[in-house]
BALOBA-1460 file (C-alpha; in Angstrom, 3 decimals):
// residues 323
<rec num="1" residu="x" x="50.787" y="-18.935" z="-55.775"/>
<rec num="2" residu="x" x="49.789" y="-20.671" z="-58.721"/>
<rec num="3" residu="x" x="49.257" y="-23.983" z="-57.000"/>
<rec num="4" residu="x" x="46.746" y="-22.824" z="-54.624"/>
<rec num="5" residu="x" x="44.287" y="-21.506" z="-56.793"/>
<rec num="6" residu="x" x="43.843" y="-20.887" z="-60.804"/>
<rec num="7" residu="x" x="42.877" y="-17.327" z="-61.102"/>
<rec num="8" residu="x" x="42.744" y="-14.476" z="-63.107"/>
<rec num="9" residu="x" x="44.392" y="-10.771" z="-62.256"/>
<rec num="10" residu="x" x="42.379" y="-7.483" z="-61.842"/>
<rec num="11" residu="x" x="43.582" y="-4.562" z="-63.729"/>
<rec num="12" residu="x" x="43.311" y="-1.636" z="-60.963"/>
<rec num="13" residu="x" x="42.751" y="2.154" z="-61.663"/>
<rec num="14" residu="x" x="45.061" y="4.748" z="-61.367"/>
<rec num="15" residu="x" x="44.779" y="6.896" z="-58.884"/>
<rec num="16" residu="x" x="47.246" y="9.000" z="-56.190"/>
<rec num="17" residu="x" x="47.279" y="9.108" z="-52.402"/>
<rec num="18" residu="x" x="47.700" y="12.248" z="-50.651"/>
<rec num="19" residu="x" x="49.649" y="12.279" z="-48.038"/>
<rec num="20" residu="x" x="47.650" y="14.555" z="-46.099"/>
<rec num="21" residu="x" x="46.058" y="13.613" z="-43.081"/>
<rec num="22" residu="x" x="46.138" y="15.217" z="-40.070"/>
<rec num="23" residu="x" x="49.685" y="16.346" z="-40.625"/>
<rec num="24" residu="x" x="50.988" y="19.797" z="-42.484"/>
<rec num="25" residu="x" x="51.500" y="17.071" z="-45.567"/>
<rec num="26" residu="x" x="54.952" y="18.302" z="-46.757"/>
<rec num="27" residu="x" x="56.130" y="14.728" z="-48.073"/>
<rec num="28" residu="x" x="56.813" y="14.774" z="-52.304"/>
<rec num="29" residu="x" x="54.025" y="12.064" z="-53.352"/>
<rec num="30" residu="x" x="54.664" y="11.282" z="-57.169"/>
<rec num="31" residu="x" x="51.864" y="9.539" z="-58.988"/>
<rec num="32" residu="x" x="51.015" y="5.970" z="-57.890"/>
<rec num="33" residu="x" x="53.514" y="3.611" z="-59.752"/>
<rec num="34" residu="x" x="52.999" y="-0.129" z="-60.527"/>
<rec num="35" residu="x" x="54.924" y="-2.648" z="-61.770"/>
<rec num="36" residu="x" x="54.163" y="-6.071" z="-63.044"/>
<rec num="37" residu="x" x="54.807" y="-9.599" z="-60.842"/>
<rec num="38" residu="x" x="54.077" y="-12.970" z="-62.063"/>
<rec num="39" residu="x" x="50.849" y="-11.308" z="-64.322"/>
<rec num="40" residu="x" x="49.743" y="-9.458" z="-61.434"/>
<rec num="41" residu="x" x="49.303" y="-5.220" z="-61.138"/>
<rec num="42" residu="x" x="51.016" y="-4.312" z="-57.959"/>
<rec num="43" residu="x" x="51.034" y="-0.420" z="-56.497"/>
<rec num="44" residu="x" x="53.346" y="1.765" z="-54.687"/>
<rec num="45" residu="x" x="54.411" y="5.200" z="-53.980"/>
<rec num="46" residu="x" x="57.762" y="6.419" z="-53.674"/>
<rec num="47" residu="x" x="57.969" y="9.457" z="-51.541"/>
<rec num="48" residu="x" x="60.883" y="11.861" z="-51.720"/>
<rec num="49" residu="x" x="62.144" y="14.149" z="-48.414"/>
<rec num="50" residu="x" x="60.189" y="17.709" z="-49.067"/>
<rec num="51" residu="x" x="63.615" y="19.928" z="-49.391"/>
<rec num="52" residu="x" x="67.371" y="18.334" z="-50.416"/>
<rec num="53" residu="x" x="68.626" y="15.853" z="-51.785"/>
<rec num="54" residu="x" x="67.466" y="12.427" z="-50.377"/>
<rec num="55" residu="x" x="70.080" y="10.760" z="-47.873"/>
<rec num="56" residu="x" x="70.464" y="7.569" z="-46.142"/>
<rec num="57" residu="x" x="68.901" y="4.167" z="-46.660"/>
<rec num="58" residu="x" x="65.327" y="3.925" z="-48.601"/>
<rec num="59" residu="x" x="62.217" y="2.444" z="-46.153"/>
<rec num="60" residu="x" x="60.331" y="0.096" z="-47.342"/>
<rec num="61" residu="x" x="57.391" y="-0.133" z="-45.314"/>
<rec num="62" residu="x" x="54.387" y="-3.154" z="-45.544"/>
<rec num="63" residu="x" x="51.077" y="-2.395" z="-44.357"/>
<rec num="64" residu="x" x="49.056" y="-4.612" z="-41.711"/>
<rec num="65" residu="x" x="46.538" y="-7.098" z="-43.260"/>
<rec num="66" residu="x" x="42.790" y="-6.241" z="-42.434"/>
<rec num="67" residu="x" x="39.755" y="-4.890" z="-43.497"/>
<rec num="68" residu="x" x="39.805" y="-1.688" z="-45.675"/>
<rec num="69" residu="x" x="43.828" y="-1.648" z="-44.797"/>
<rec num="70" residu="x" x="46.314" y="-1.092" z="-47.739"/>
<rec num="71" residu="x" x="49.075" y="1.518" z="-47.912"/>
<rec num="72" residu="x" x="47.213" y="4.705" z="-46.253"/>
<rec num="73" residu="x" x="47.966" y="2.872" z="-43.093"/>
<rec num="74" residu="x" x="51.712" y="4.847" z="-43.145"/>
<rec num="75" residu="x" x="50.394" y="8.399" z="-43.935"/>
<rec num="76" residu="x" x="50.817" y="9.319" z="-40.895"/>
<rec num="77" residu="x" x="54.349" y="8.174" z="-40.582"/>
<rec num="78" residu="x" x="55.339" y="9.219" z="-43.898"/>
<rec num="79" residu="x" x="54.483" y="12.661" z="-42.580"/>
<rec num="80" residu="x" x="55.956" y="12.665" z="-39.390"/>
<rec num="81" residu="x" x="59.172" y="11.195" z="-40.884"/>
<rec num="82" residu="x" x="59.945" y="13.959" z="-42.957"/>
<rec num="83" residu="x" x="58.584" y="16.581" z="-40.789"/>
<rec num="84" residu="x" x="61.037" y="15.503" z="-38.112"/>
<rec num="85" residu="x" x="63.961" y="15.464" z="-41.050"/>
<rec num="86" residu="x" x="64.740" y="12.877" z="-41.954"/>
<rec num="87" residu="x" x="65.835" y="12.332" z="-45.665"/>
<rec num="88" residu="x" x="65.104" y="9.052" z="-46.906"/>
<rec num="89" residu="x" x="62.874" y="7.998" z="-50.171"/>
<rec num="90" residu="x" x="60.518" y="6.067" z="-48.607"/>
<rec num="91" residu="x" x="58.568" y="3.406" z="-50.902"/>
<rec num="92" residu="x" x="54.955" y="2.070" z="-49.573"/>
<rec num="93" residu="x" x="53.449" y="-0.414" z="-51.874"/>
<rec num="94" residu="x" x="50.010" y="-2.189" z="-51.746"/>
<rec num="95" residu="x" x="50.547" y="-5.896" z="-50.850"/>
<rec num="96" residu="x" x="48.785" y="-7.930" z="-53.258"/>
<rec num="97" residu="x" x="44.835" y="-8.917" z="-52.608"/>
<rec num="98" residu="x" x="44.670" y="-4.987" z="-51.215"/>
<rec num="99" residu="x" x="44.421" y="-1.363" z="-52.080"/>
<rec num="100" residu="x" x="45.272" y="-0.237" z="-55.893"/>
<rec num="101" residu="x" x="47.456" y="-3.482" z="-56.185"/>
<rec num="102" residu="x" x="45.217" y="-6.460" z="-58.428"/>
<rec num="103" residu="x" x="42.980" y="-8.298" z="-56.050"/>
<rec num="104" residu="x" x="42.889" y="-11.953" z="-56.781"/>
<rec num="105" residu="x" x="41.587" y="-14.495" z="-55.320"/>
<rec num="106" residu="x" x="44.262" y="-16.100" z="-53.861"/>
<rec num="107" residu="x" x="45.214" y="-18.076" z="-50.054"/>
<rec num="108" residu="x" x="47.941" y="-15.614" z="-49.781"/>
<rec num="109" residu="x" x="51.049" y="-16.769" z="-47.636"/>
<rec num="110" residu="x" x="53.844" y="-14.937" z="-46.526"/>
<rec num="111" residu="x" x="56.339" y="-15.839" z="-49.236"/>
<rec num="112" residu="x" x="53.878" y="-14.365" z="-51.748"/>
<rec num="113" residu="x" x="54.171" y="-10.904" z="-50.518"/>
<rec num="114" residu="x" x="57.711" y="-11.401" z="-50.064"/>
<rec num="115" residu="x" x="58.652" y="-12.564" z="-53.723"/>
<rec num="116" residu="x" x="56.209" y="-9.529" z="-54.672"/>
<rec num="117" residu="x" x="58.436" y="-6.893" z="-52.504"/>
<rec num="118" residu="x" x="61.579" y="-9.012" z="-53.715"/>
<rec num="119" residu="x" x="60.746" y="-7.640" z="-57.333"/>
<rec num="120" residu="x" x="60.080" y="-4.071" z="-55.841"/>
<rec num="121" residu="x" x="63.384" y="-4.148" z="-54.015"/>
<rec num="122" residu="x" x="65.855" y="-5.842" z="-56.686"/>
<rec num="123" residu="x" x="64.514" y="-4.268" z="-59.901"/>
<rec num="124" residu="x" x="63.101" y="-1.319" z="-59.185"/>
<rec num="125" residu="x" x="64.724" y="0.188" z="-55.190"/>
<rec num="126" residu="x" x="68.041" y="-1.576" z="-56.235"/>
<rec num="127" residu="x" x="69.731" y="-0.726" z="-52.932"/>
<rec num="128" residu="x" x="69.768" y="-2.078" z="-49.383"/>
<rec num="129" residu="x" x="65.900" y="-0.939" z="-47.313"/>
<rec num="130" residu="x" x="65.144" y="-0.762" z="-44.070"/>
<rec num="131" residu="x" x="61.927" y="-2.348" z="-43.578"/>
<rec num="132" residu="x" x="59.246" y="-0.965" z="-41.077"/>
<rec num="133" residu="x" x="56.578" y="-3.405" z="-40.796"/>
<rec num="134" residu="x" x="53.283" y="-3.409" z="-38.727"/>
<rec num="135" residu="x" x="51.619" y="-6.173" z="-36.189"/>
<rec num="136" residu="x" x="51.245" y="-9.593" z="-37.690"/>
<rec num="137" residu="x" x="52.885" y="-8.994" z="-41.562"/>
<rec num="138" residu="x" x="56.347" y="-9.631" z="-39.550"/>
<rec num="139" residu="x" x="56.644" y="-13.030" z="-41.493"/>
<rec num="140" residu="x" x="56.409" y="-10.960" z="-44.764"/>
<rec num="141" residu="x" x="59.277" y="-8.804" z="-43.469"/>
<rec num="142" residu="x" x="61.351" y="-12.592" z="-42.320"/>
<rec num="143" residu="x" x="60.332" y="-13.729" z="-46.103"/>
<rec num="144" residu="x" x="62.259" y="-10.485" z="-47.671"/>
<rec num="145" residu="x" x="65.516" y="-11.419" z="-45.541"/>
<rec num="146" residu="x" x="64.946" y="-14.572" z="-46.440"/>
<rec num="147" residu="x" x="64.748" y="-13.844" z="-50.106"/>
<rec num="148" residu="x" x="67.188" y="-11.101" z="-50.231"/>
<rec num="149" residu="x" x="69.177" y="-10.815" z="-47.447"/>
<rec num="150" residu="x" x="71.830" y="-8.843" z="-49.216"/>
<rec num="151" residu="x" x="69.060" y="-5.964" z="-49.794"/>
<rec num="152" residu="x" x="67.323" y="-5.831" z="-46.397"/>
<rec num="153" residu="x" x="70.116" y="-3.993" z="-44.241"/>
<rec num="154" residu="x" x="67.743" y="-3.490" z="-40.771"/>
<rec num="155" residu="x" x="64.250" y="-4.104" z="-39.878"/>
<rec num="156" residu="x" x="62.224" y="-2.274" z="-37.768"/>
<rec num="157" residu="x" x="58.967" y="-4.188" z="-36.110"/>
<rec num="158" residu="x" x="55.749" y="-1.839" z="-34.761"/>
<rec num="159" residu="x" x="53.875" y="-4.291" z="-32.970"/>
<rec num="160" residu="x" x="54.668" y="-7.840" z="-33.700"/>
<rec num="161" residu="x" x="52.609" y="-10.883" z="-32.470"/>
<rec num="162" residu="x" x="53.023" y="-12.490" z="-29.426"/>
<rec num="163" residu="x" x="56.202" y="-15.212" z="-29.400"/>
<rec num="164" residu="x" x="53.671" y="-18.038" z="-28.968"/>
<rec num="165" residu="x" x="52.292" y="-16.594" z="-31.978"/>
<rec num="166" residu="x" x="54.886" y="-16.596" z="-34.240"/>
<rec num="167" residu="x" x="56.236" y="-20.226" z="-32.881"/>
<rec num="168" residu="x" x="53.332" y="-22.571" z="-32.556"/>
<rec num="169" residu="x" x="52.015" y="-22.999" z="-36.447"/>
<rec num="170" residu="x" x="48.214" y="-23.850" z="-37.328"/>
<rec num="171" residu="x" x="47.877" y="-26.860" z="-38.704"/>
<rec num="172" residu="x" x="47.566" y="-26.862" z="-42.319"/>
<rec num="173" residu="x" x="44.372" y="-28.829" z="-42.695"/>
<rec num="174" residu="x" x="42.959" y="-26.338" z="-40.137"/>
<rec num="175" residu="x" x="44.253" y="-23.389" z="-42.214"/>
<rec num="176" residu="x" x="42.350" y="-24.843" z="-45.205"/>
<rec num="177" residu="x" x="39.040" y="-25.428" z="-43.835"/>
<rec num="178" residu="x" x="38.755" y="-21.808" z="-42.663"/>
<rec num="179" residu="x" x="39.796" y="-20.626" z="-46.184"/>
<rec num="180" residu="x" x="37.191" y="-22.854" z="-47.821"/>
<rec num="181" residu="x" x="33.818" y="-21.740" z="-45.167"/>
<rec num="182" residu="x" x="35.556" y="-17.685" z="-46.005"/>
<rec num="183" residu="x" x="35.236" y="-18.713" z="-49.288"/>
<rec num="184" residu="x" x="31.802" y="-18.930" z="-50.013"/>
<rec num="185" residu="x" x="28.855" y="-16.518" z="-50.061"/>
<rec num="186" residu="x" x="28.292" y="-16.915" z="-46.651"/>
<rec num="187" residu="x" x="32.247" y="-15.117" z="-46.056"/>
<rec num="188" residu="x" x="31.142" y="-12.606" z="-48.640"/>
<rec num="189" residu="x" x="28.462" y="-11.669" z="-46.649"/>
<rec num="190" residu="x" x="30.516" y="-11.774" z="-43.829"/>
<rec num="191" residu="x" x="32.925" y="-8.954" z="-45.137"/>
<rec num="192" residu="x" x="30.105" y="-6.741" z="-45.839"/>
<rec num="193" residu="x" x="29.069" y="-7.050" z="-42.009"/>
<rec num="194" residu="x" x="32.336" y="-6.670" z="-40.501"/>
<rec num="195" residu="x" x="32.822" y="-3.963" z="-42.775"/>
<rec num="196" residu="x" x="30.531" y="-1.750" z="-41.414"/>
<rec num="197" residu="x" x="31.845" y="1.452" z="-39.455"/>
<rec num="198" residu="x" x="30.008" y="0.308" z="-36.266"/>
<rec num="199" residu="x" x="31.959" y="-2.630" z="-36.266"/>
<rec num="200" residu="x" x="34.638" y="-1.536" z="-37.642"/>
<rec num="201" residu="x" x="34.980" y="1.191" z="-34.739"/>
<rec num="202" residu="x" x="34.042" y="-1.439" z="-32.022"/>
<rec num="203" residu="x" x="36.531" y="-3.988" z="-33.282"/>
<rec num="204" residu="x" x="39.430" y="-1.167" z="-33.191"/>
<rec num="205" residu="x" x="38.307" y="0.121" z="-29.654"/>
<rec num="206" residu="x" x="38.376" y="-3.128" z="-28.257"/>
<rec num="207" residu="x" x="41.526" y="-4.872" z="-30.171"/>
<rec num="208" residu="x" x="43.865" y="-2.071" z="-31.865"/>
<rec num="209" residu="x" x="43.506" y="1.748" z="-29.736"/>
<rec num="210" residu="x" x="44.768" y="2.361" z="-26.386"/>
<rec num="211" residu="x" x="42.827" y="5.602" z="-26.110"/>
<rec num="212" residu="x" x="39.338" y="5.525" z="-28.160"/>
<rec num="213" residu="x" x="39.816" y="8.845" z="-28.652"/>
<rec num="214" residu="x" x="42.283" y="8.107" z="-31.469"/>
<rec num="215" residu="x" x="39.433" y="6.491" z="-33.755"/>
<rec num="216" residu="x" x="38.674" y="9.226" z="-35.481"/>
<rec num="217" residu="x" x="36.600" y="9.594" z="-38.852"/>
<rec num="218" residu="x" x="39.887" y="9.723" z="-41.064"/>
<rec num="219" residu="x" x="40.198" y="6.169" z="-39.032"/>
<rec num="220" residu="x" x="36.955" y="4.322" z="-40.063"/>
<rec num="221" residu="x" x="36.028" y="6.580" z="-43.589"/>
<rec num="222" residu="x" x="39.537" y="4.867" z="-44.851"/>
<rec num="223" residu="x" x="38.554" y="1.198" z="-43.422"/>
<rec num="224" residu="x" x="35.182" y="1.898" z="-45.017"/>
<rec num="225" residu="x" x="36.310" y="3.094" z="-48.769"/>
<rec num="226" residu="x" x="38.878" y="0.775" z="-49.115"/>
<rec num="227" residu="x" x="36.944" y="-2.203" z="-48.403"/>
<rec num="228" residu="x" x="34.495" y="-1.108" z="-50.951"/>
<rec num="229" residu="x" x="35.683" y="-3.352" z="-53.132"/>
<rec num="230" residu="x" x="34.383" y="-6.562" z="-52.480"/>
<rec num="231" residu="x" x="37.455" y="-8.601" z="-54.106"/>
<rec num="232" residu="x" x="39.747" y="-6.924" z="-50.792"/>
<rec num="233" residu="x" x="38.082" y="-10.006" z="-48.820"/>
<rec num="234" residu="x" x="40.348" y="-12.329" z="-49.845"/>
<rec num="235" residu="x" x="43.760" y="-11.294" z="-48.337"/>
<rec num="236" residu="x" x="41.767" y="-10.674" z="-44.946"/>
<rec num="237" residu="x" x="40.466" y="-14.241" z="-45.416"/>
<rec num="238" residu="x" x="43.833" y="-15.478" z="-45.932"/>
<rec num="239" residu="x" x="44.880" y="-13.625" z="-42.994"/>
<rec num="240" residu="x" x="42.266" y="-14.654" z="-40.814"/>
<rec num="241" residu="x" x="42.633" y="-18.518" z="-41.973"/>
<rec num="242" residu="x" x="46.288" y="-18.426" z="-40.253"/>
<rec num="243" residu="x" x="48.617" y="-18.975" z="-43.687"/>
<rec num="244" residu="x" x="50.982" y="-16.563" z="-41.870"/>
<rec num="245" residu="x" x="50.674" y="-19.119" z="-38.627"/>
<rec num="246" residu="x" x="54.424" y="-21.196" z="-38.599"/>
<rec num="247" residu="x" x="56.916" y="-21.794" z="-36.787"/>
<rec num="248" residu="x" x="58.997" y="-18.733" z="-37.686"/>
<rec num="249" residu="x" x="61.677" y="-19.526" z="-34.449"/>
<rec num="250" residu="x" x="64.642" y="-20.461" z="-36.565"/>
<rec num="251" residu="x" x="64.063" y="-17.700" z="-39.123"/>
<rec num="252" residu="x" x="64.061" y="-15.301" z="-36.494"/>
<rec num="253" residu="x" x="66.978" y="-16.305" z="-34.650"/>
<rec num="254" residu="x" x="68.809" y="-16.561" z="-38.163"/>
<rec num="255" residu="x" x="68.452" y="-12.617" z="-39.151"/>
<rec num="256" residu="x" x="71.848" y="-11.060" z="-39.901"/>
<rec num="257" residu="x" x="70.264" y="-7.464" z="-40.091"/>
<rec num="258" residu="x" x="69.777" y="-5.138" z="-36.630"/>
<rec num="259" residu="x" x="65.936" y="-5.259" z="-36.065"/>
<rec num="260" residu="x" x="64.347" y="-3.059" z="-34.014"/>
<rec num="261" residu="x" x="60.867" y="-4.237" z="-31.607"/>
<rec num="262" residu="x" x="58.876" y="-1.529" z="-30.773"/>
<rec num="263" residu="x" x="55.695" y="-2.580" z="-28.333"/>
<rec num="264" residu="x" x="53.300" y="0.034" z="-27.190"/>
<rec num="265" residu="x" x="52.788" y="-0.446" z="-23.218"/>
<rec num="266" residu="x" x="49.046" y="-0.969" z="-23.452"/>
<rec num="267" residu="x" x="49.857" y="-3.971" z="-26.304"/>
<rec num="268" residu="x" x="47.475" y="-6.836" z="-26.204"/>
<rec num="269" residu="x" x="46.903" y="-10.162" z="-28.231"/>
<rec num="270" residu="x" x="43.998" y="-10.722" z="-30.376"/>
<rec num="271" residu="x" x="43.566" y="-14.225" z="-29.322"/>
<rec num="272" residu="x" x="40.673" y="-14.567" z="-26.770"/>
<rec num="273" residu="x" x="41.767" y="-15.966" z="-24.055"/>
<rec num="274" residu="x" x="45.426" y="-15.105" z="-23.547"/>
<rec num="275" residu="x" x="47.821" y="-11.999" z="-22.299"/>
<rec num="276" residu="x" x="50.452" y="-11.223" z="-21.352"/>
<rec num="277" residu="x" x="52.167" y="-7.814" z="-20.716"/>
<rec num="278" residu="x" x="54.263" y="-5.826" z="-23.159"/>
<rec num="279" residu="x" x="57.237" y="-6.040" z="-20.983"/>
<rec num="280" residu="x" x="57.142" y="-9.538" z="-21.196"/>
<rec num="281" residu="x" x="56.445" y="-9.383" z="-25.110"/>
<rec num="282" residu="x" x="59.363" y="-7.372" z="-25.441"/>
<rec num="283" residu="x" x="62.127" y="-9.680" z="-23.471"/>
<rec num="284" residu="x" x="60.700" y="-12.931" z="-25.732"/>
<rec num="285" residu="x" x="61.936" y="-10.930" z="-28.848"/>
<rec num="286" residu="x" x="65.063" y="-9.912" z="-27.392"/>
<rec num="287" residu="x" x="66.129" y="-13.247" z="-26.111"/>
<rec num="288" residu="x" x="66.163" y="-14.479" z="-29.362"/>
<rec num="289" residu="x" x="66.662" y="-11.483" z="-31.893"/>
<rec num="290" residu="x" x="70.431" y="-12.087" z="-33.101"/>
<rec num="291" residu="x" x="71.031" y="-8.491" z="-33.458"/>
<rec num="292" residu="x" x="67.759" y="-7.081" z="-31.913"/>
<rec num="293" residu="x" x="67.018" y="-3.848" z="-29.869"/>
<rec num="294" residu="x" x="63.469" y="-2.624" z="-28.450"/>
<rec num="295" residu="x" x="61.519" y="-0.597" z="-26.153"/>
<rec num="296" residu="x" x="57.818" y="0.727" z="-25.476"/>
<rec num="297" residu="x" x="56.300" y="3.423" z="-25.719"/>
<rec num="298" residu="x" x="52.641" y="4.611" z="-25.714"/>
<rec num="299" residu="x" x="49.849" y="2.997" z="-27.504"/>
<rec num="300" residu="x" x="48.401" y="-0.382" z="-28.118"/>
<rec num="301" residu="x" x="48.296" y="-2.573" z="-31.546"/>
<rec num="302" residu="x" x="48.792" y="0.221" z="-34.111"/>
<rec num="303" residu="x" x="51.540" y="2.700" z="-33.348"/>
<rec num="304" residu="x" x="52.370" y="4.258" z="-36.618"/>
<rec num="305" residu="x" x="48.978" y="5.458" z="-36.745"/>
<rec num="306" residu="x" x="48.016" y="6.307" z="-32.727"/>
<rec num="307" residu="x" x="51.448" y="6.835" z="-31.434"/>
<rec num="308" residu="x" x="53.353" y="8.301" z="-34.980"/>
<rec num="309" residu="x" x="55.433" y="10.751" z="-33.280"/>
<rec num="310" residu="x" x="56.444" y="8.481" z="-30.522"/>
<rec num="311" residu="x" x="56.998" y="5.562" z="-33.134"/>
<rec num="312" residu="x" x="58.492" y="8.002" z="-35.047"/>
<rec num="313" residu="x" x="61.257" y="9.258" z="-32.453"/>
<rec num="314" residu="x" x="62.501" y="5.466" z="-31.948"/>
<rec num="315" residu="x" x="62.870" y="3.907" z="-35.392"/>
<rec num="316" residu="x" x="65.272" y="7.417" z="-36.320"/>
<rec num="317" residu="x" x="67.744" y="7.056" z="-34.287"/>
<rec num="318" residu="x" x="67.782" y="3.069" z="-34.822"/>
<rec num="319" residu="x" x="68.085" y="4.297" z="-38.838"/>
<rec num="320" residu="x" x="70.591" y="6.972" z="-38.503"/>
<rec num="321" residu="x" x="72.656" y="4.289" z="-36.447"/>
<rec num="322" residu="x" x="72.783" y="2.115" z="-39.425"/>
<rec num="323" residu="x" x="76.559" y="2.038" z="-41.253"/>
């Protein structure tokens, strides 16, 4: 990262998520834990199973990018996983530029959240994961098997972008003029607009929720707090600029790990102007997933959080499959 901007880390509080919502909460959350990469403070929480001894592969799961989204995103999962149980230690970390993690100000690409996890994984996990990964941070899940294939024994993807998406790149000159009009005090004030819960509930009616009815207040008070923090604009700015935009074709039909593609039926593209239907969605990932599985199942753009138990009841069986 160092050659895209000279910068300076933020030191974040401590604090601990509680693993709470909505569900009976019977997940083991230990403090918040950090460790250091490259100068930077970067969170995570390792969750134990509530009962026994933990069992099978750890699950490393990476939060969507967005605004007030960080690692609260997989509460709901974390929940239902060991409600329904399963045994694994399950490790949820904030991506750098978001939650607890330090919040630089930084044109964050792919392979910078990968070499963060890579740290997480080989010093810290030190075993094979499965990653679970949401929406559009599948080429941060592609830079960990690139990375450290040896340590990334299956992936499982909720809601991936649409193949045209992940194989026609932005230009790079293109990517850098939107980073440079975000950053400015005009995209400050920007974030504080789109950060407000009417928008924020409009934009997830009309791009993320099948059923409006699932945007409840634990929904947009979590958007809302954790974009408090005015330095979080930056990895949605990268985000939105398309650094995550290349041609990921090759890497994709290179994995060596099963991956699982989960698509809720009512899945739809952000991109004005274009759709297509989930079934469709589905075969373009299968035709060229090596070792790839997938189905549907109800819900739109954010499964783990509208759909959990469905989401839930087709990633274990794809994990408890895994030698």
């Amino acid at each position: 990262m160092g050659d895209r901007l000279s910068i300076h880390s933020i030191q974040s509080p401590a604090s601990k998520l509680h693993y709470d919502e909505t569900r009976t909460g019977l997940a083991e959350t230990k403090p918040m834990k950090h460790y250091d990469w490259q100068g930077y403070n970067c969170a995570y929480d390792r969750i134990d199973p509530p009962t026994g001894e933990p069992s099978g592969s750890p699950l490393l799961l990476i939060h969507p990018i967005g605004v007030g989204l960080s690692r609260w995103f997989w509460t709901r999962f974390i929940n239902a996983w060991h409600e329904s149980g399963q045994r694994n230690v399950i490790y949820n970390p904030d991506l750098l530029g978001c939650g607890e993690s330090d919040l630089p100000r930084v044109a964050y690409h792919p392979d910078d959240w990968g070499q963060q996890l890579q740290k997480l994984v080989t010093d810290i996990i030190q075993e094979p994961v499965v990653i679970v990964t949401q929406g559009a941070l599948f080429p941060v899940a592609l830079s960990c098997a690139e990375l450290f294939p040896e340590q990334v024994k299956a992936i499982a993807l909720s809601g991936p972008p649409a193949w045209r998406l992940m194989t026609n790149p932005t230009q790079p000159q293109q990517q850098n003029v939107a980073w440079n009009l975000f950053d400015t005090p005009l995209g400050a004030a920007f974030y504080q607009y789109a950060r407000r819960r009417k928008f924020l509930a409009s934009f997830s009616e009309r791009q993320l929720f099948g059923d409006p009815a699932d945007i409840d207040d634990n929904w947009l008070d979590r958007l809302q707090a954790d974009s408090a923090k005015a330095a979080t604009r930056h990895a949605v700015f990268a985000f939105l600029s398309g650094f995550w935009r290349q041609d990921y074709q090759a890497a994709i039909e290179s994995l060596t790990c099963p991956t699982l593609a989960v698509f809720g039926k009512q899945a739809s593209s952000v991109t004005k102007g274009y759709s297509e239907s989930a079934e469709k969605r589905l075969a373009e990932y299968l035709e060229h997933l090596p070792h790839g599985e997938g189905c549907l199942i109800s819900g739109r753009n954010v499964l783990p959080y509208e759909a959990t138990d469905a989401f839930v009841n087709v990633v274990r069986p794809f994990v408890d499959a895994l030698t």
